[in-house]
Kinemage of the C-alpha trace (Angstrom):
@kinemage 1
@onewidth
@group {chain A} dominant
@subgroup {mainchain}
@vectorlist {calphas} color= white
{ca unk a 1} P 10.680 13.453 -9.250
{ca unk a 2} L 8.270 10.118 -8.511
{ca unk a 3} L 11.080 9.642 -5.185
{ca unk a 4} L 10.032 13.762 -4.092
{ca unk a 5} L 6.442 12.222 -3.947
{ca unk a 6} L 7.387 9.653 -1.405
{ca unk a 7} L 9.147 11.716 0.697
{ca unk a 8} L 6.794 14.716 0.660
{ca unk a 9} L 4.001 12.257 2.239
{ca unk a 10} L 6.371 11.419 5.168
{ca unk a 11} L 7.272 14.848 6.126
{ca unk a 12} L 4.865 17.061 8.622
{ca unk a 13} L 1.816 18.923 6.512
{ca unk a 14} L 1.563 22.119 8.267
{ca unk a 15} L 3.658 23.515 5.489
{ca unk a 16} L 2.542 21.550 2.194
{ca unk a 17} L -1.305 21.888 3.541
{ca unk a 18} L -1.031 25.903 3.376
{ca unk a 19} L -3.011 26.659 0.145
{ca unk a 20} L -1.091 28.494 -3.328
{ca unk a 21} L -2.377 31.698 -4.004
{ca unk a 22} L -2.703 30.816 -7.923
{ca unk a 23} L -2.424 27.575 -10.651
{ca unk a 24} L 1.305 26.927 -11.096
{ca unk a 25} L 3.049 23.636 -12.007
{ca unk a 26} L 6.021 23.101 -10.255
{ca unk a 27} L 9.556 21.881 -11.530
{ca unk a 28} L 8.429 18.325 -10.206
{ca unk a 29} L 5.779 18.168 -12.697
{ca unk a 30} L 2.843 18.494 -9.893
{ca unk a 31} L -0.131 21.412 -9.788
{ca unk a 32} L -1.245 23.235 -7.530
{ca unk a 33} L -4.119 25.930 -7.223
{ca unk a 34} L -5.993 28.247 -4.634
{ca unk a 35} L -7.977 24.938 -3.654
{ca unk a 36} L -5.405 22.233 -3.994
{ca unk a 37} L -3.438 20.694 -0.860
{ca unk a 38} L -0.291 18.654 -1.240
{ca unk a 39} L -1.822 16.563 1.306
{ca unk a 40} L -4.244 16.053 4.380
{ca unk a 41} L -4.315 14.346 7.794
{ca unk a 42} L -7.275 12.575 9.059
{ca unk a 43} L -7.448 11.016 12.480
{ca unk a 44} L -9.158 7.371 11.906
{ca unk a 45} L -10.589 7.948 15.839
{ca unk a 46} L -12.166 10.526 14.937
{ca unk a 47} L -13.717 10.158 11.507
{ca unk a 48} L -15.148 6.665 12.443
{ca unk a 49} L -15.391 4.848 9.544
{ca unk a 50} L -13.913 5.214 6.260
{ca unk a 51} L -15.036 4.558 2.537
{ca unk a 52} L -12.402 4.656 -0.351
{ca unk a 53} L -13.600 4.491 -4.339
{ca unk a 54} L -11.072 4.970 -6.648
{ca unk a 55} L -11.534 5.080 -10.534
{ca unk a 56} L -14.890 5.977 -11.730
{ca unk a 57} L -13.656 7.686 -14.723
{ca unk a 58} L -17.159 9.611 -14.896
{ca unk a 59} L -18.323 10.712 -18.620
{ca unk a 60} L -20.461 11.854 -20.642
{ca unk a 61} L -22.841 9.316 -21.724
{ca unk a 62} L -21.046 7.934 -24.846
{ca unk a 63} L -18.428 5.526 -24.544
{ca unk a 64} L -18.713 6.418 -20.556
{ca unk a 65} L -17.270 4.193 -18.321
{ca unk a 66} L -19.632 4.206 -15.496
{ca unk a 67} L -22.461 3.681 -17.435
{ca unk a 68} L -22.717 -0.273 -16.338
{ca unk a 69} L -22.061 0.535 -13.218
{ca unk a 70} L -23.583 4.030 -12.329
{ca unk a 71} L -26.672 3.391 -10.840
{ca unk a 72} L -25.506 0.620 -8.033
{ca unk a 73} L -22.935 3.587 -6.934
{ca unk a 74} L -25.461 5.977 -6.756
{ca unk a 75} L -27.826 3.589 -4.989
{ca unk a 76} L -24.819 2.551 -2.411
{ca unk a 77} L -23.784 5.714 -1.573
{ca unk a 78} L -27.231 7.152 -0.503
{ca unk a 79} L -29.005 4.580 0.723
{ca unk a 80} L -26.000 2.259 2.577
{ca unk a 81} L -23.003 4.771 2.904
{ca unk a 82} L -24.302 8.252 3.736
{ca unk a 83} L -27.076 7.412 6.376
{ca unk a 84} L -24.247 5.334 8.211
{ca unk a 85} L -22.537 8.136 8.383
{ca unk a 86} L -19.111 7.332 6.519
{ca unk a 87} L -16.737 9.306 5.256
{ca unk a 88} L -16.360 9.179 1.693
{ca unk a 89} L -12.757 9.350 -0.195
{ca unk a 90} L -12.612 9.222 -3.745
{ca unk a 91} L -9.318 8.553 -4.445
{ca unk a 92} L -8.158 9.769 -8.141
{ca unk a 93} L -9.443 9.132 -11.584
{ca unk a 94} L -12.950 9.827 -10.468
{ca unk a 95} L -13.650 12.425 -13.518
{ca unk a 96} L -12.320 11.147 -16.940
{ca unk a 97} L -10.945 14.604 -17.955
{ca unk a 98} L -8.876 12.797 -20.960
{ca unk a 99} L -11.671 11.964 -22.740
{ca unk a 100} L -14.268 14.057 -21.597
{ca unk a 101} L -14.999 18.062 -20.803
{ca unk a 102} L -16.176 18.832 -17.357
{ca unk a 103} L -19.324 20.495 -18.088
{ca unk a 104} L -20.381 16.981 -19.621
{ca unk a 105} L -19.752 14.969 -17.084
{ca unk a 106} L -21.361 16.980 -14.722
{ca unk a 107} L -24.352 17.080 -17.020
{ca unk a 108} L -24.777 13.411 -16.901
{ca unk a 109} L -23.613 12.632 -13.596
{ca unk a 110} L -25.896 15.583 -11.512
{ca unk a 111} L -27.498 12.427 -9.479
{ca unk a 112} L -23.805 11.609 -8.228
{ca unk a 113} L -22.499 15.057 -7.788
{ca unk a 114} L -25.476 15.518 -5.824
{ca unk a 115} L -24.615 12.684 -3.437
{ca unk a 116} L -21.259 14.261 -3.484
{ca unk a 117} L -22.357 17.343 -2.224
{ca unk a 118} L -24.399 15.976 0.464
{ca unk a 119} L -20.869 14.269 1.598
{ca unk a 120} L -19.262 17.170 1.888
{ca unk a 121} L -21.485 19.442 3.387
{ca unk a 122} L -21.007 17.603 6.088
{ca unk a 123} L -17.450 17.682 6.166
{ca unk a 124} L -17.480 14.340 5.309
{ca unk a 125} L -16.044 14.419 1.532
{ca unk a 126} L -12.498 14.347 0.380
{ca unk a 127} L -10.908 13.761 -2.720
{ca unk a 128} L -7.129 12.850 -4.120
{ca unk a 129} L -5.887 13.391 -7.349
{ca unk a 130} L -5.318 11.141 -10.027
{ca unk a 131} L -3.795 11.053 -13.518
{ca unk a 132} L -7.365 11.186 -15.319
{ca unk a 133} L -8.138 14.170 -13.150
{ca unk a 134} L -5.538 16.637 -12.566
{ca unk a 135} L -6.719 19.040 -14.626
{ca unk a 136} L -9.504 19.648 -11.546
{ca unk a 137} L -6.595 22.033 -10.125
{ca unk a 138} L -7.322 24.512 -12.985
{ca unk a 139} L -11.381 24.777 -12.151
{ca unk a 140} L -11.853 27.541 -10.402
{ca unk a 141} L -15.602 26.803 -9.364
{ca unk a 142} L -14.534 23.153 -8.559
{ca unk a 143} L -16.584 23.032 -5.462
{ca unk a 144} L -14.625 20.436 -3.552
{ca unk a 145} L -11.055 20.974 -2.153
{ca unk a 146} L -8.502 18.536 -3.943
{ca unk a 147} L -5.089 16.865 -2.062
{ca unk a 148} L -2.172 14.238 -3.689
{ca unk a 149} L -2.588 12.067 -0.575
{ca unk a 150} L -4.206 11.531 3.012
{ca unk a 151} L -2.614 10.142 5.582
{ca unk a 152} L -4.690 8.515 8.138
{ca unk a 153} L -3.679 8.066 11.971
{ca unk a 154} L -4.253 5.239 13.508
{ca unk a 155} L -2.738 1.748 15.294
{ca unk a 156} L -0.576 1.996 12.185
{ca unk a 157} L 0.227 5.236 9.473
{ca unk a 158} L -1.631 4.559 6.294
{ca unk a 159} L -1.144 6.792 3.155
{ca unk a 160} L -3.790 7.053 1.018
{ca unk a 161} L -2.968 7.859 -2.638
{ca unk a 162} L -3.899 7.739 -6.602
{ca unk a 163} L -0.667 5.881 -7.453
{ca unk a 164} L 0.125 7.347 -10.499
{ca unk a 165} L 2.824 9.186 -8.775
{ca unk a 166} L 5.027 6.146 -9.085
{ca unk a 167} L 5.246 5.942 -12.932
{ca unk a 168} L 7.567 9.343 -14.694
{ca unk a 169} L 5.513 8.911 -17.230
{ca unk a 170} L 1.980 9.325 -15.763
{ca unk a 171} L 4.228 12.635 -13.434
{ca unk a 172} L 6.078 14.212 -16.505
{ca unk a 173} L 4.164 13.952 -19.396
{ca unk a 174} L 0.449 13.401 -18.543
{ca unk a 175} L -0.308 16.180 -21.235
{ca unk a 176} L 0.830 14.771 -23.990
{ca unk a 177} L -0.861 11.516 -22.960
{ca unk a 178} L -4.383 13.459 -22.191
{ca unk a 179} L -3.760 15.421 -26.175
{ca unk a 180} L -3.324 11.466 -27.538
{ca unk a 181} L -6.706 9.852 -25.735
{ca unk a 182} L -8.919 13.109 -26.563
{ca unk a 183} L -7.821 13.787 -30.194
{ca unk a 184} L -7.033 10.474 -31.290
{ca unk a 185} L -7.758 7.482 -29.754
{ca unk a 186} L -11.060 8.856 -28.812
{ca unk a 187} L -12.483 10.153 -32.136
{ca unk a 188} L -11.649 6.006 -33.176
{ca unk a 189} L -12.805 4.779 -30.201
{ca unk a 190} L -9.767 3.232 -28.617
{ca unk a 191} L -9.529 2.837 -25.122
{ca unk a 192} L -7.612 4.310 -22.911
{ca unk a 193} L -3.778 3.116 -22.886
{ca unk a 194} L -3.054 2.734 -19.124
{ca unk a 195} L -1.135 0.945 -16.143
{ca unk a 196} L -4.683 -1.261 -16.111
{ca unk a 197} L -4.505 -2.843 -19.112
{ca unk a 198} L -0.579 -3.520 -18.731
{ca unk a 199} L 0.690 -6.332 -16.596
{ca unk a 200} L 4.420 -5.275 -16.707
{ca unk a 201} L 3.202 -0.992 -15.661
{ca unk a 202} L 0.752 -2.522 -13.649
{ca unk a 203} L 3.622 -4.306 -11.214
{ca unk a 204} L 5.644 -1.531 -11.232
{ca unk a 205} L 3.166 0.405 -9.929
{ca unk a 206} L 2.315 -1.427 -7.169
{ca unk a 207} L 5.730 -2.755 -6.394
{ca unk a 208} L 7.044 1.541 -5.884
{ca unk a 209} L 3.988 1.652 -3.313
{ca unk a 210} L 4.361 -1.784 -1.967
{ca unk a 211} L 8.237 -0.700 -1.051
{ca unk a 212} L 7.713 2.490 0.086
{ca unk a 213} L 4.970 1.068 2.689
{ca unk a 214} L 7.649 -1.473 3.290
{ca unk a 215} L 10.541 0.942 4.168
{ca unk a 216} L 8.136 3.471 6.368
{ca unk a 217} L 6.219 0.502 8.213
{ca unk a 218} L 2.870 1.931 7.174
{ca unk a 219} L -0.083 0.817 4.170
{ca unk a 220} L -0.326 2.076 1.227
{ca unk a 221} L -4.144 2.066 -0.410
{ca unk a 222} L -4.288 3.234 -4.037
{ca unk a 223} L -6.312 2.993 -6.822
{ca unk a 224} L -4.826 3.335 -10.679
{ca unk a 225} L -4.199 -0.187 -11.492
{ca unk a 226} L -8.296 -1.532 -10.798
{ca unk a 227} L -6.566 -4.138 -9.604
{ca unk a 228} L -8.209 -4.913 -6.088
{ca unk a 229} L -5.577 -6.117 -3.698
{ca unk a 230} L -5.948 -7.490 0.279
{ca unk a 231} L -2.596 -7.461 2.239
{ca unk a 232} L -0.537 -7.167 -0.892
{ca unk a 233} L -1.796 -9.681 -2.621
{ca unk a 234} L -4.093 -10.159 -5.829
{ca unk a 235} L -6.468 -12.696 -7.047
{ca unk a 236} L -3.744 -15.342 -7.962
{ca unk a 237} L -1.938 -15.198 -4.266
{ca unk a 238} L -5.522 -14.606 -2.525
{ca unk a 239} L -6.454 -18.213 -4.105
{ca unk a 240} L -3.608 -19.839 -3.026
{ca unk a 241} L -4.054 -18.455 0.607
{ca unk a 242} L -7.384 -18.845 0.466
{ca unk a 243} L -6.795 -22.220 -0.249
{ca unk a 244} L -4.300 -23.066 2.302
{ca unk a 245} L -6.912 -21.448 5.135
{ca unk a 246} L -9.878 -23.384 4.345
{ca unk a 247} L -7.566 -26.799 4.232
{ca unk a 248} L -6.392 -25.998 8.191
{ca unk a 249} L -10.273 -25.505 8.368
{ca unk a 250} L -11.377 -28.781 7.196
{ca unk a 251} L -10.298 -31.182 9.767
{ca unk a 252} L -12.538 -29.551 12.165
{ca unk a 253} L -15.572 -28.900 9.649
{ca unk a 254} L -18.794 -31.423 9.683
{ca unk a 255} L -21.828 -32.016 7.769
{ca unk a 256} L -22.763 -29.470 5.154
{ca unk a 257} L -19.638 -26.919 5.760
{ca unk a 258} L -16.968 -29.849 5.317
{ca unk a 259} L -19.156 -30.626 2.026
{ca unk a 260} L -19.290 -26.900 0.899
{ca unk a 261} L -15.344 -26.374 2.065
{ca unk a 262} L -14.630 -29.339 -0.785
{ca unk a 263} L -17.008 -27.862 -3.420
{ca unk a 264} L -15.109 -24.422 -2.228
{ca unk a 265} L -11.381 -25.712 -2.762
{ca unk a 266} L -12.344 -27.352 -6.416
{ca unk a 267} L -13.282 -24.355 -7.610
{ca unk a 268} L -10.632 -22.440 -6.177
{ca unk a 269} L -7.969 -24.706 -8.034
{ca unk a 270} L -9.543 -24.676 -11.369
{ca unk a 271} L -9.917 -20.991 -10.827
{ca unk a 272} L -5.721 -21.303 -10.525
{ca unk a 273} L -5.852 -23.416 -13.611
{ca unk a 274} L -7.433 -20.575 -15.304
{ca unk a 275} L -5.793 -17.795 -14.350
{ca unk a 276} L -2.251 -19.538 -14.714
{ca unk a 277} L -3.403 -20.391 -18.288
{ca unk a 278} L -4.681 -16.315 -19.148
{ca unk a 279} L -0.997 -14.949 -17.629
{ca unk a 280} L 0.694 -17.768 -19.246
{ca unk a 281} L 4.523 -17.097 -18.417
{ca unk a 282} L 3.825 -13.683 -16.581
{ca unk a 283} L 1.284 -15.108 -13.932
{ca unk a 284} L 4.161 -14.947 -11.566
{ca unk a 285} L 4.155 -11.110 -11.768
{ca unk a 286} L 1.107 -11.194 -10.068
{ca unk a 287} L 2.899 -11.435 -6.913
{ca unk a 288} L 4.772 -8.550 -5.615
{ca unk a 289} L 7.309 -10.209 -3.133
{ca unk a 290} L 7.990 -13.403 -5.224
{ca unk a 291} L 8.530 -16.418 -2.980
{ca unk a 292} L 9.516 -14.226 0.027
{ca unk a 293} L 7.293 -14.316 3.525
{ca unk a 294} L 3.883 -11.670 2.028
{ca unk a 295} L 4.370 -8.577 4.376
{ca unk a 296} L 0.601 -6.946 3.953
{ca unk a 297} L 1.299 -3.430 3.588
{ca unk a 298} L -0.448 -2.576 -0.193
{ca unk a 299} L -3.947 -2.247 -0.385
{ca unk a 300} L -6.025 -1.516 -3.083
{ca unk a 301} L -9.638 -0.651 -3.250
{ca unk a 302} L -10.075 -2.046 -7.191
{ca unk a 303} L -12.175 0.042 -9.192
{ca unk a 304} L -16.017 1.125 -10.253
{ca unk a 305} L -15.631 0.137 -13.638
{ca unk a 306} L -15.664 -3.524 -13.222
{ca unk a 307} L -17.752 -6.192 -15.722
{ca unk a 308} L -19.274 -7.610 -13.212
{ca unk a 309} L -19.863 -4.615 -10.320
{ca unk a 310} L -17.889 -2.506 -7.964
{ca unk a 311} L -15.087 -2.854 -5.713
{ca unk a 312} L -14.099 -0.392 -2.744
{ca unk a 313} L -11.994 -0.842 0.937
{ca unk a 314} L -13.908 -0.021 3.951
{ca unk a 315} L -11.948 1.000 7.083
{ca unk a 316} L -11.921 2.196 10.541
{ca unk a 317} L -10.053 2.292 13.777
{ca unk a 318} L -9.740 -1.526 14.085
{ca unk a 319} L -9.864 -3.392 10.986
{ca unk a 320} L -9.760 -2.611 7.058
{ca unk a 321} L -11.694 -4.747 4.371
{ca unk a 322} L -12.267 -5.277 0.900
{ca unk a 323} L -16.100 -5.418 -0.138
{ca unk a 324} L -17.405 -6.111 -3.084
{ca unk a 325} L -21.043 -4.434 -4.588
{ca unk a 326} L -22.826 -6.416 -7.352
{ca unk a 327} L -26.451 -6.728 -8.966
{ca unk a 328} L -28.284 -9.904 -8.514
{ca unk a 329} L -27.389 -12.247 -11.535
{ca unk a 330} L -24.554 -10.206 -12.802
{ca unk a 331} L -22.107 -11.381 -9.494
{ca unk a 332} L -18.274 -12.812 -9.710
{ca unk a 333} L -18.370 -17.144 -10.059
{ca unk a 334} L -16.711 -17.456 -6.884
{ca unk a 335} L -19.460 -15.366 -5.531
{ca unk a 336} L -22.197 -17.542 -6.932
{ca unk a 337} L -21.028 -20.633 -5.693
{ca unk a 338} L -22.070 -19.254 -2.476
{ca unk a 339} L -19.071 -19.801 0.148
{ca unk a 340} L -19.293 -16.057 0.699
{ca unk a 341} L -21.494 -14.139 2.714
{ca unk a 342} L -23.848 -11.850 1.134
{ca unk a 343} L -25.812 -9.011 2.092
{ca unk a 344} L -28.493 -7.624 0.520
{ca unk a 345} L -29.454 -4.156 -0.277
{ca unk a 346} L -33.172 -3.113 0.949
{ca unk a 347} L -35.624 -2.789 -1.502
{ca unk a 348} L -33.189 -3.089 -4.607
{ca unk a 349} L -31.390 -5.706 -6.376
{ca unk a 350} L -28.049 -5.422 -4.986
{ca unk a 351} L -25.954 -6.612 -2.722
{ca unk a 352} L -22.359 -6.439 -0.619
{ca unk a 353} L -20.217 -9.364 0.027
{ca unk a 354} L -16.942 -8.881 2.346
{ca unk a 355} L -14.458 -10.572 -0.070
{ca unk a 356} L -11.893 -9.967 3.153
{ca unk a 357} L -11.094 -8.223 5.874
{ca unk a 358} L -8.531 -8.256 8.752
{ca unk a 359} L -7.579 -6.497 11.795
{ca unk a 360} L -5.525 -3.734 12.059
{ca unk a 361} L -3.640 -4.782 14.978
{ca unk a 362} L -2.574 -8.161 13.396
{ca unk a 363} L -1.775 -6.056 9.979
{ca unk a 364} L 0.800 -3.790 11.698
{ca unk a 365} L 2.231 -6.343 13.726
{ca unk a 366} L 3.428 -8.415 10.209
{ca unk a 367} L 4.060 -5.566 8.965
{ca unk a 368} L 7.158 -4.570 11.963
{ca unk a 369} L 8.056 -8.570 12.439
{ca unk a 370} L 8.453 -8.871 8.278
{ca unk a 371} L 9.032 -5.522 6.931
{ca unk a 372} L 12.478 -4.555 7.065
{ca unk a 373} L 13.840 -8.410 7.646
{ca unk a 374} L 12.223 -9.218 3.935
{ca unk a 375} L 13.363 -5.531 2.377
C-alpha cells in the first residue's frame, strides 16, 4: 500500500488528475472526493518561483499550535511572498483536523485564510495532503482543490509530498489515530504522538523518501517530520559539512572574516558536542546514508511550529534553498552569532536568513554521478 504511493507519483497524471465524482476511500487506504487530485504537474519555467510550508497544524486558539508563530506567517506571506509574486504550496498538515473542528480553525485563522484566498485567486495556491488533514476530502465547501503530491518539471523531476505516505500506520489506520488525539489525549492535554517527536519513525520516514528519490534520480521535498533538511542532510551532518567548508575557506580568509570564520567553527563544534550529548547513542540516526558518499536528493522545508520561528524551502528554475523566518530576539544561537546573513523585514520586527541554498544544476548532477553507484 505505502509502495502503490511511490509508484503512482512516477506514472503519467492525465488519468489520476481526472476528478471522482463522489468521497470514496479506496482499498489502498487513500480518499478521494469531487475536488481531490491524486496528483498535479507544475512546470518550474513557468510558475517562476516557488514557496513550500508544510505543518502549520492551524487551531483553534487553545492549545493551538500556531499561536507563537501565527502572526510572522501572516506578516511573510502578504507583505514578502504575495507581492513577489510566488507561488504558494502548503504541503500537508496545514489544518490540525485531529484535534480541532474546521469551523474553528477557520474562525481563528480568517486573517490567514484570507491570504490564502488571495493566493489562489490568482491561480497561484496549491495544497497536498497530509495525515493531520485528510479529512479536507470530505468538505464539500472546501474552497481550495486538494492533491497527494506535485511534481515539478525542471533541470531535474522533483516530487513534492506530505510524507506520511511512507509509514502503514499514518496510510491504514489514521482514524483510529485521529479518535485517540481528539477524545483522549486532547481532553488531558497530551500532545500529539507523531513521526516528530520519534527519532526511530522519524528516520524511517525520511529514509522511504530519501530511497525512492534515490532509485528515480529526482528530490523528494516533504514535510511531516519538522525536521528541516538541505541535500539530505540534518542539523548534525549540516555542522559537520559546514564545518569542513569554512576550514577550505580559511587559508584564504584575512582580517575580520578569518577572525569571525574561528569564532564560527568553535561554535559549530560545541554545537556537535551538544547535539551528540541530546541523541546520546542514536545521534548517528541522524544521518540517512551512514558513512556512504551524501547523494542530496531529500529535502525538507521544516515546519511553522518551531520555538524559535519558521522554516520553509524556496525554489525556482535554477536553485532551491532553505530560509529561515524569525522575530528579532527570539532567533536560533547560530543565527545570533552573526556568520549568517540576515534580512530584514520592512517596517516589522522580522527577518529571513538563507540557512542554505544550492544550485540545481550541481544538485542533479550528484544526484546521477552518486545515486545508483551508492543504492
Amino acid at each position: 500500500m505505502v509502495n502503490s504511493f511511490f509508484e503512482d507519483m512516477c506514472k503519467p497524471l492525465n488519468a489520476a488528475s481526472s476528478k471522482p465524482s463522489s468521497y470514496t476511500r479506496g482499498p489502498d487506504g487513500r480518499m478521494a472526493s469531487p475536488h481531490s487530485n491524486a496528483g498535479t504537474d507544475l512546470d518550474l519555467a513557468e510558475r517562476g518561483r516557488l514557496l513550500i510550508l508544510s505543518d502549520l497544524h492551524m487551531g483553534s486558539g487553545k492549545r493551538d499550535d500556531l499561536a507563537a508563530n501565527g502572526e510572522l506567517l501572516i506578516k511573510v506571506l502578504e507583505d514578502y511572498y504575495f507581492p513577489a509574486g510566488w507561488t504558494l504550496i502548503l504541503n500537508g498538515d496545514i489544518e490540525e483536523l485531529q484535534r480541532f473542528r474546521l469551523a474553528q480553525i477557520r474562525e481563528r485563522w480568517m486573517r490567514l485564510y484570507q491570504i490564502f484566498d488571495r493566493f489562489n485567486a490568482e491561480g497561484r495556491l496549491y495544497k497536498n495532503l497530509g495525515n493531520h488533514d485528510e479529512d479536507l476530502v470530505f468538505e464539500r465547501n472546501y474552497p481550495y482543490n486538494l492533491t497527494n503530491f506535485i511534481r515539478v518539471r525542471g533541470i531535474i523531476p522533483i516530487y513534492i509530498y506530505h510524507g506520511h505516505q511512507s509509514s502503514r500506520i499514518y496510510m491504514n489506520y489514521n482514524s483510529l489515530l485521529r479518535a485517540g488525539v481528539r477524545y483522549i489525549l486532547k481532553p488531558f492535554g497530551i500532545k500529539n504522538i507523531s513521526n516528530a517527536r520519534s527519532l526511530y519513525r522519524r528516520f524511517s520516514v525520511e529514509k522511504k523518501s530519501y530511497n525512492f528519490s534515490m532509485q528515480n534520480n529526482c528530490i523528494s521535498i516533504i514535510g511531516q517530520t519538522h525536521r528541516a533538511l538541505i541535500e539530505s542532510r540534518g542539523r548534525f551532518d549540516y555542522i559537520k559539512y559546514e564545518i569542513e567548508r569554512l576550514c577550505r575557506d580559511y587559508p584564504s580568509s584575512e582580517g575580520e572574516e578569518k577572525h569571525k570564520i574561528e569564532a564560527e567553527v568553535a561554535a559549530l563544534l560545541e554545537d556537535l558536542r551538544k547535539l551528540k550529548r541530546k541523541e546520546r547513542q542514536d545521534v548517528l540516526r541522524q544521518s540517512l546514508y551512514g558513512n556512504e558518499m551524501p547523494v542530496p536528493c531529500l529535502f525538507n522545508s521544516g515546519s511553522a511550529i518551531g520555538r524559535k520561528g519558521i522554516n520553509a524551502i524556496e525554489l525556482d528554475d535554477r536553485s532551491i534553498a532553505l530560509v529561515y523566518w524569525f522575530a528579532v530576539g527570539h532567533e536560533r544561537k547560530f543565527i545570533r552569532r552573526g556568520y549568517y546573513p540576515v534580512e530584514c523585514l520592512e517596517n516589522s520586527p522580522y527577518r529571513r536568513s538563507v540557512l542554505n541554498q544550492d544550485r540545481l544544476d550541481y544538485i542533479k548532477a550528484r544526484i546521477e554521478l552518486l545515486g545508483a553507484k551508492v543504492f
